[in-house]
C-alpha positions as CSV (number, residue, x, y, z in Angstrom):
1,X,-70.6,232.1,56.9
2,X,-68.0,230.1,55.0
3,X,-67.8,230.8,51.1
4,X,-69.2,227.1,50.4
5,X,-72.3,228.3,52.2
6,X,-72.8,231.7,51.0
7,X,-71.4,233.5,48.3
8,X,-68.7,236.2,48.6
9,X,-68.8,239.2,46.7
10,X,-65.1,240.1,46.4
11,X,-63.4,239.3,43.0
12,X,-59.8,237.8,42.9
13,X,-57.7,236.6,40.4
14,X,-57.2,233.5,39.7
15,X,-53.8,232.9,40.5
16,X,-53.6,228.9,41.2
17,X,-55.5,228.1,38.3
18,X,-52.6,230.2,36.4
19,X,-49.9,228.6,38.3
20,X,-51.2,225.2,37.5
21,X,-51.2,225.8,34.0
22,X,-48.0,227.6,33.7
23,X,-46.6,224.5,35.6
24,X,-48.3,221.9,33.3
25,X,-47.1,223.9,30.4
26,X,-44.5,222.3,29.0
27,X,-45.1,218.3,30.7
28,X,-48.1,217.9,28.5
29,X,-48.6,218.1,24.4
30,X,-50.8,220.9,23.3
31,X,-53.6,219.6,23.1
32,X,-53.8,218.1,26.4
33,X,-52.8,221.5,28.3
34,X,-55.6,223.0,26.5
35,X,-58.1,220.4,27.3
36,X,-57.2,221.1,31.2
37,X,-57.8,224.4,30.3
38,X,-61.1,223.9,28.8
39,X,-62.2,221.9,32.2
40,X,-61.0,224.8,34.3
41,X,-63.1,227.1,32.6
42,X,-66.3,225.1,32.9
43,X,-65.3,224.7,36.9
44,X,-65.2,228.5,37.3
45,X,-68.2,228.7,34.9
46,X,-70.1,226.7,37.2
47,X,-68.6,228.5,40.4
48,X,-69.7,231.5,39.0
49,X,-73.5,229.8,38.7
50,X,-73.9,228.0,41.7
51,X,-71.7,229.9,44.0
52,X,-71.9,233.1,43.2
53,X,-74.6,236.2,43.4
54,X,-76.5,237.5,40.5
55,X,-78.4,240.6,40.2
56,X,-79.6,242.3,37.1
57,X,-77.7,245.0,37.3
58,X,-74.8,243.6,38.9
59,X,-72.7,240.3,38.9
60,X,-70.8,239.3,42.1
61,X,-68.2,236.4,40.4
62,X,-66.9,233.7,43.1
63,X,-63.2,232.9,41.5
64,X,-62.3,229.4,41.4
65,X,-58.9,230.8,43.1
66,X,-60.8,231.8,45.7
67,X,-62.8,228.8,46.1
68,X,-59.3,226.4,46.7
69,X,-57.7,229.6,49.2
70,X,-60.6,228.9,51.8
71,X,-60.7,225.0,51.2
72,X,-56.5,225.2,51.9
73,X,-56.6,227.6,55.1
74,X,-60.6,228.3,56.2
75,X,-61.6,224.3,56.4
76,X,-60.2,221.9,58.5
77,X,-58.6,218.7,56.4
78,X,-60.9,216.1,58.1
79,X,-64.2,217.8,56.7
80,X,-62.4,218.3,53.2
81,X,-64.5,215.7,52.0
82,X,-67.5,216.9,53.6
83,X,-67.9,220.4,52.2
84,X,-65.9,219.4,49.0
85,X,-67.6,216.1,47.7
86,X,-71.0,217.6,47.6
87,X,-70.0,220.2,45.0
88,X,-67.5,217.7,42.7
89,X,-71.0,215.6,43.0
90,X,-73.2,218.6,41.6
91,X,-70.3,219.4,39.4
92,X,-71.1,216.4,37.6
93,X,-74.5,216.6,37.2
94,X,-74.3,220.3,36.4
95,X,-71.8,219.1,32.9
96,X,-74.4,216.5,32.4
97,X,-77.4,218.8,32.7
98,X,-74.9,221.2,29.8
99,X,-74.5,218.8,27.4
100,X,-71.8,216.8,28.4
101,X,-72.0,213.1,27.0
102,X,-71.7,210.4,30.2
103,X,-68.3,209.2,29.3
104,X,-66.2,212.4,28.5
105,X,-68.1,213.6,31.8
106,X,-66.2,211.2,33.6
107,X,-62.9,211.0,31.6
108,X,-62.8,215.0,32.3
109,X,-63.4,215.2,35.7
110,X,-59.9,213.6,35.7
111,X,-58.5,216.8,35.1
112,X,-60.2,218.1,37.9
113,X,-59.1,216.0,40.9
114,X,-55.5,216.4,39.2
115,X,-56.1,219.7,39.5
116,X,-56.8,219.7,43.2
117,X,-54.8,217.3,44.3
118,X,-51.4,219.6,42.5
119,X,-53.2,222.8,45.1
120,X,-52.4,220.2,47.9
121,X,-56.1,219.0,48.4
122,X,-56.0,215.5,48.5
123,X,-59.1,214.1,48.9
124,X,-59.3,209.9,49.5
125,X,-59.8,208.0,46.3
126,X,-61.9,205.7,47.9
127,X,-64.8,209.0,48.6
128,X,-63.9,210.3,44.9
129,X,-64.7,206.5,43.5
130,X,-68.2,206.6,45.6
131,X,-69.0,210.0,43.4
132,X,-71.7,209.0,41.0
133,X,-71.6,209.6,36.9
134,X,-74.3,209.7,34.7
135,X,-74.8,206.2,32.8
136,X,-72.9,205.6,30.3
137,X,-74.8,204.0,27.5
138,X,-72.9,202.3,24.8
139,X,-74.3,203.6,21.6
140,X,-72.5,201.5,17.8
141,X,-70.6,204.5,16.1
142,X,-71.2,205.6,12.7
143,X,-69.0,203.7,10.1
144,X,-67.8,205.3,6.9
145,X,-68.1,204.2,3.4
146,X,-66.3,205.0,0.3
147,X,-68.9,206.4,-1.8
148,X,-69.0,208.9,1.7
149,X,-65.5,209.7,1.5
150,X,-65.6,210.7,-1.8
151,X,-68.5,212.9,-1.1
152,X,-66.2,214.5,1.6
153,X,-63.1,214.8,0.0
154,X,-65.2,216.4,-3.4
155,X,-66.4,219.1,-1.0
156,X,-63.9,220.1,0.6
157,X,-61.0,222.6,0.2
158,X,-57.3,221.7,-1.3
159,X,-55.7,221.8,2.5
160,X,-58.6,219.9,4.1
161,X,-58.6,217.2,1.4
162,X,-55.0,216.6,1.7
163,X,-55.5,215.9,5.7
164,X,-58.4,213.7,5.3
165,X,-56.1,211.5,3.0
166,X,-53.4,211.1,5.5
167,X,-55.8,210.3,7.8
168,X,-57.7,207.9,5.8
169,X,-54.4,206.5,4.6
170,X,-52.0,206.3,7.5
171,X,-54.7,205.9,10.9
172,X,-52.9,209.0,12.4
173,X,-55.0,211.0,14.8
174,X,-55.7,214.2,13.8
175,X,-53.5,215.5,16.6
176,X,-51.0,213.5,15.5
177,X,-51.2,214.6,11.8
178,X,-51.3,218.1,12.8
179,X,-48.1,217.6,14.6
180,X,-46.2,216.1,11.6
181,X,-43.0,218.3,10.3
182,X,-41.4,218.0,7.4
183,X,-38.0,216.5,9.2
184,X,-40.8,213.9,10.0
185,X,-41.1,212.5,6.5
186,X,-38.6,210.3,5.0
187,X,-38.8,208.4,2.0
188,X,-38.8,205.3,1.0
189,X,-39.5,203.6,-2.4
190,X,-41.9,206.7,-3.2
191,X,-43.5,205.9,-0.4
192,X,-43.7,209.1,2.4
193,X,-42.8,207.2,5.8
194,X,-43.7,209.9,8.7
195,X,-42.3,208.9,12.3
196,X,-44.4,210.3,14.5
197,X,-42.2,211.4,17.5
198,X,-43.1,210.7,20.8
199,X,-44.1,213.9,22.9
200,X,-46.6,214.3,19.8
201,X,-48.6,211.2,19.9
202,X,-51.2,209.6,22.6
203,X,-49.0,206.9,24.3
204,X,-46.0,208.8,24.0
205,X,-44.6,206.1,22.1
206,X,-42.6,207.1,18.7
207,X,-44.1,205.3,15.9
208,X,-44.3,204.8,12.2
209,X,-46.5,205.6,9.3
210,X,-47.0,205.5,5.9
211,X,-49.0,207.4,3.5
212,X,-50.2,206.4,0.1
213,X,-49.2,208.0,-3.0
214,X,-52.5,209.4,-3.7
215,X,-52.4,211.4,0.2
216,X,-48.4,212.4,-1.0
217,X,-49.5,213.7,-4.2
218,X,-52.5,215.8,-2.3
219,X,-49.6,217.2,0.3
220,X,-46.8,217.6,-2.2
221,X,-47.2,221.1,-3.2
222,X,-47.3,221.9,0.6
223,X,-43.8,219.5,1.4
224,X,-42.0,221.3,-1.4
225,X,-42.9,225.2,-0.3
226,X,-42.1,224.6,3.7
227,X,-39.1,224.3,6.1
228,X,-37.8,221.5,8.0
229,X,-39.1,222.7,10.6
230,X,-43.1,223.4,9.8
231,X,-46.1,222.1,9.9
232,X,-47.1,219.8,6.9
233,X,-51.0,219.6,8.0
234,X,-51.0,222.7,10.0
235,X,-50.4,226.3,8.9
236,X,-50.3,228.6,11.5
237,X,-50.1,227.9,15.5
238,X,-53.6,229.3,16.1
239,X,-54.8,225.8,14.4
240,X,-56.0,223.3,16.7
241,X,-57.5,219.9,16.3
242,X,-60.7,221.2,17.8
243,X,-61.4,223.6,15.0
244,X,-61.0,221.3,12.7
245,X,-63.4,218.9,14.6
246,X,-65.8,221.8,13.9
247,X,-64.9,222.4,10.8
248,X,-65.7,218.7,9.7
249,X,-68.9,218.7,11.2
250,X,-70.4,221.3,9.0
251,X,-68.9,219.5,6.3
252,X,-71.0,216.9,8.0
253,X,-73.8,218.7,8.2
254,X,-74.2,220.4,4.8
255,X,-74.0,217.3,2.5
256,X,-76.6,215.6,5.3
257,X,-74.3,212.6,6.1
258,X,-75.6,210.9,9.1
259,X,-77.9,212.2,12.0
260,X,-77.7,215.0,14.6
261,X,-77.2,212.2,16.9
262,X,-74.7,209.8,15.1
263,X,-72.6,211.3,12.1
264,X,-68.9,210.5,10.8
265,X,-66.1,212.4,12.8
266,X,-62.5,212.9,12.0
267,X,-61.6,209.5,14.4
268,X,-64.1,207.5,11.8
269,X,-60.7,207.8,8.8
270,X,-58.8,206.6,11.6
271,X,-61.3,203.4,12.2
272,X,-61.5,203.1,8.4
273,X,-58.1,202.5,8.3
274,X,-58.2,200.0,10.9
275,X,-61.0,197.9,9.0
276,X,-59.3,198.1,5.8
277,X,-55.9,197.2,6.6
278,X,-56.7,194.3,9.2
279,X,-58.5,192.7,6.2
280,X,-55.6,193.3,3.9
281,X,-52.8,192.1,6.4
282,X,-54.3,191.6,10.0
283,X,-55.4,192.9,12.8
284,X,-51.9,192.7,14.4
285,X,-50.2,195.0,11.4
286,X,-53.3,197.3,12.0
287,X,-52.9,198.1,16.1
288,X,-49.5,198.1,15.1
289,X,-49.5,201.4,13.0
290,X,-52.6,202.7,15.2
291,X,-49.9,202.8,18.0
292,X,-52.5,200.3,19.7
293,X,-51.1,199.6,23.8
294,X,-51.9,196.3,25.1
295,X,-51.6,194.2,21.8
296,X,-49.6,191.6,20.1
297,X,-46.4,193.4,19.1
298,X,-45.8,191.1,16.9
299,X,-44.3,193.9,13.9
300,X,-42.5,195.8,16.4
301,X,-39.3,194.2,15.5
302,X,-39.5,194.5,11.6
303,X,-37.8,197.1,9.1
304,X,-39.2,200.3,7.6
305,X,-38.7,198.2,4.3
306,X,-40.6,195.3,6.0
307,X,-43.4,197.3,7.0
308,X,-43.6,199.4,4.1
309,X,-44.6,196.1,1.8
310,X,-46.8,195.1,4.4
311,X,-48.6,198.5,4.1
312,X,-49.0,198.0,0.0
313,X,-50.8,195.3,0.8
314,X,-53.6,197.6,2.7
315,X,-52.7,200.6,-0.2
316,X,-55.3,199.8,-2.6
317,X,-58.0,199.7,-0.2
318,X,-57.2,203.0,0.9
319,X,-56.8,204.6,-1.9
320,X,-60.1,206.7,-3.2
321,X,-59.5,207.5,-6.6
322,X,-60.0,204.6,-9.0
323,X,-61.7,202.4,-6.0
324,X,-64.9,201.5,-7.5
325,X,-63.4,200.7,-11.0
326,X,-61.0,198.2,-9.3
327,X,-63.9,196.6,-7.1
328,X,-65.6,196.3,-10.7
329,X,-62.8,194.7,-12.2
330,X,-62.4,192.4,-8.9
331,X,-66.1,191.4,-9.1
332,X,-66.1,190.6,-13.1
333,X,-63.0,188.5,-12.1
334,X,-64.4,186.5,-9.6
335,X,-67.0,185.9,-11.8
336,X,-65.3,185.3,-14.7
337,X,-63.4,182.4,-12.3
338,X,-66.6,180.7,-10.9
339,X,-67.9,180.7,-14.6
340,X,-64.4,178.7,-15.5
341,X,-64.6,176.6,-12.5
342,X,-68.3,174.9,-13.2
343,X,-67.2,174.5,-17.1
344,X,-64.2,172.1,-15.6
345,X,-66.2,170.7,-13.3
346,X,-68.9,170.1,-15.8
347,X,-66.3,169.0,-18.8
348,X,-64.7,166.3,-16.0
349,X,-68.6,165.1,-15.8
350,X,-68.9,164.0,-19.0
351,X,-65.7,162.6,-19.3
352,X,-65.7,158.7,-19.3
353,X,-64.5,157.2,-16.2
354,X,-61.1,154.9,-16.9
């Protein structure tokens, strides 16, 4: 009886799945190999649950390797997509049924058909589009305040606080930031200006940043004591934007920001950034240091001295310390105007008409 049937009971290693990665290793960042990593592991977890044996005393494990050898030599290509769909379809529920939230269930399972189609089974896109997701419900993301960032940056460590300034200061992503070398960081009228190379950033498209002088300050004492060559935001190798996903969300959780089901997340600097600067410039200049595909490019042409007074426009509102005595001094202003402009327009009232 074929394997998809019943399960087998031999154990094999998984020598596709470690051909695949060794072959991706190296054409994708970091980051991204280990996310295909991560979805590999879950398809092997769930082999293991719905495909293998399981006895209390023993286990029988079905290896994914296993699992693509009899697809490629045991089944016949025209019923590929009838023994194979049915699993990718319970695949999918099975991530959903674990946790997995609707729309990284279906930006995932990318990495699995990629992964199929490099072991040579090519199913047709037309019978993978017909595989159902769970519903993707469009939910308004949590929004960060100041008084909240000064909550975080107060409670956290010296490292930590310096990352969540560039971040809040310059829109990186946190992979990006924790990508950044010191050969990265030029400067330019006291201003740090980090060009974030290419093979490091989403798009794989170089940009450039800025950070303010408050996030240089924080990351000074790190620029001075490192090579050319190291990590400003990132210590040792074993970091990874993931742990410090986790790490933010106890954060999170201890000073009770938010809600189990919506909280702040290390992408919310990044869309803090965006707010602030596309109200101190525009919304052009904002997607333009986001690294933003698809927009107006209408900055793409200007110079790092250009850009850099653009961006000290934006400064101020990114800047933490000193924030809410400038918006008190920018309030009593205003008022101080308006009270001004009705005693002219009450002095040219009473003055007699010629």
């Amino acid at each position: 009886m074929s394997l998809l049937m019943k399960p087998r009971t031999t154990v094999m290693s998984q020598h596709i799945v470690k051909d695949y990665l060794e072959y991706m290793d190296g054409k994708l960042a970091y980051n991204s190999l280990r996310n295909r990593k991560v979805q590999l592991k879950f398809l092997s977890k769930f082999c293991f649950e719905k495909l293998s044996q399981w006895q209390p005393s023993n286990m029988y494990l079905v290896d994914l390797d296993v699992i693509i050898r009899e697809i490629l030599y045991d089944i016949p290509k025209d019923q590929w997509s009838e023994k194979v769909l049915p699993i990718l379809q319970e695949y999918i529920w099975w991530r959903g049924e674990n946790g997995l939230n609707p729309y990284s269930n279906k930006l995932t399972f990318n990495h699995i058909t990629e992964f199929l189609f490099w072991t040579g089974i090519k199913l047709d896109p037309r019978d993978i589009k017909a595989l159902q997701f769970p519903k993707i419900e469009k939910k308004a993301k949590y929004s960060l305040v100041m008084q909240e960032i000064q909550c975080i940056l107060a409670a956290s460590r010296a490292d930590r606080k310096a990352l969540y300034l560039a971040l809040l200061s310059s829109g990186m992503r946190i992979s990006e930031a924790m990508a950044v070398l010191k050969r990265d960081i030029s400067e330019i009228d006291g201003y740090w200006m980090i060009t974030l190379r290419a093979e490091t950033t989403k798009t794989k498209t170089e940009r450039r940043v800025f950070l303010s002088k408050e996030a240089r300050a924080a990351s000074q004492g790190v620029y001075d004591a490192v090579g050319p060559n190291d990590r400003i935001f990132m210590h040792t190798r074993a970091q990874c934007y993931g742990r410090e996903d986790n790490a933010f969300l106890r954060l999170i959780r201890r000073l009770a920001l938010g809600t189990e089901e919506k909280h702040p997340t290390l992408h919310r600097f990044r869309a803090f950034f965006y707010k602030k600067a596309s109200k101190a410039v525009d919304t052009d200049f904002a997607h333009q240091i986001l690294g933003h595909t698809g927009q107006l490019m209408t900055y793409a042409e200007v110079t790092d001295d250009e850009l850099l007074e653009l961006y000290k426009k934006s400064e101020p509102e990114l800047t933490v310390e000193g924030y809410f005595s400038r918006q008190l001094k920018e309030i009593t202003l205003e008022a101080r105007i308006a009270e001004l402009e009705a005693r002219n327009e009450a002095l040219s009232e009473t003055q007699p008409s010629s």
